[in-house]
C-alpha positions in Angstrom: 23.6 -1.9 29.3 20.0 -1.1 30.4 17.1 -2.6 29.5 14.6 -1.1 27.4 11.1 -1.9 25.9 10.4 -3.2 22.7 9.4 -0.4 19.8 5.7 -0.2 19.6 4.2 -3.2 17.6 7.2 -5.4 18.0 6.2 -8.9 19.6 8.7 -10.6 21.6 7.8 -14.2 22.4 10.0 -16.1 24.9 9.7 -19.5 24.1 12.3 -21.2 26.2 13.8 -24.4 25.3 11.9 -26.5 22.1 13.3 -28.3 18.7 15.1 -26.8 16.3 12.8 -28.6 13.7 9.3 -26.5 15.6 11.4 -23.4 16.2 12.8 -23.5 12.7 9.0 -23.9 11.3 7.9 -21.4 13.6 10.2 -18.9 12.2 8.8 -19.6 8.9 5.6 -19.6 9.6 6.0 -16.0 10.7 8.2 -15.1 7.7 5.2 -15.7 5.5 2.7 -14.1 6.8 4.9 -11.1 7.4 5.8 -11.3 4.3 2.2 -11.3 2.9 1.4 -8.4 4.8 -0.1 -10.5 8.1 1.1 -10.7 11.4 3.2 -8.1 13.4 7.0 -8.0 13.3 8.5 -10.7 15.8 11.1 -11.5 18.3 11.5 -14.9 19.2 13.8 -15.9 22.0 14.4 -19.4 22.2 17.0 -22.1 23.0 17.2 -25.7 21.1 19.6 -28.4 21.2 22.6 -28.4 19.2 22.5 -29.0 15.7 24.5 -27.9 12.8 23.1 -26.5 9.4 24.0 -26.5 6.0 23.2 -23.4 3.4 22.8 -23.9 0.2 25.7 -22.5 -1.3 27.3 -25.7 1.1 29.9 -27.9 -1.1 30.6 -31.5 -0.1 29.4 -34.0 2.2 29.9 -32.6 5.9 32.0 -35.3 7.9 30.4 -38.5 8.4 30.5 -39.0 12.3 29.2 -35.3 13.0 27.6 -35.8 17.0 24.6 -33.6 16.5 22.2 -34.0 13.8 22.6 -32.4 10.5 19.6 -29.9 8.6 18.9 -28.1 5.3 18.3 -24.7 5.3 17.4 -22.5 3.0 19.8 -19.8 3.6 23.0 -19.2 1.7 26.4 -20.4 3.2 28.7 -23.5 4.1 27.5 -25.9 7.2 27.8 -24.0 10.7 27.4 -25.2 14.4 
């Protein structure tokens, strides 16, 4: 597949490796003022350390001895890796 440039006034920000907790508030950061008519439309390519995240449509307790840490999201869905 062959690379290709990004359609006019999409911004693709690479921000290599950082916290899921920054990256996650970056994301909505960018939501909002998207959403309020602000900002430009954004890519964001970025790598974080493992976690897993629970939606809120999650039931139960995950298991207790889960080796990466655990987050609330606000999306819909059960607990993913």
């Amino acid at each position: 597949m062959s690379a290709s440039a990004p359609p006019a006034g999409l911004l693709v920000r690479d921000l290599g490796r950082m916290g899921y907790d920054k990256a996650w508030a970056l994301q909505r950061v960018l939501a909002a003022e998207r959403a309020e008519g602000r900002g430009t439309d954004t890519l964001l390519l970025v790598e974080h350390e493992p976690v897993y995240t629970r939606g809120t449509s999650s039931r139960g307790d995950p298991a207790p001895a889960l080796p990466h840490p655990l987050r609330d999201v606000e999306r819909g869905g059960q607990t993913t890796y």
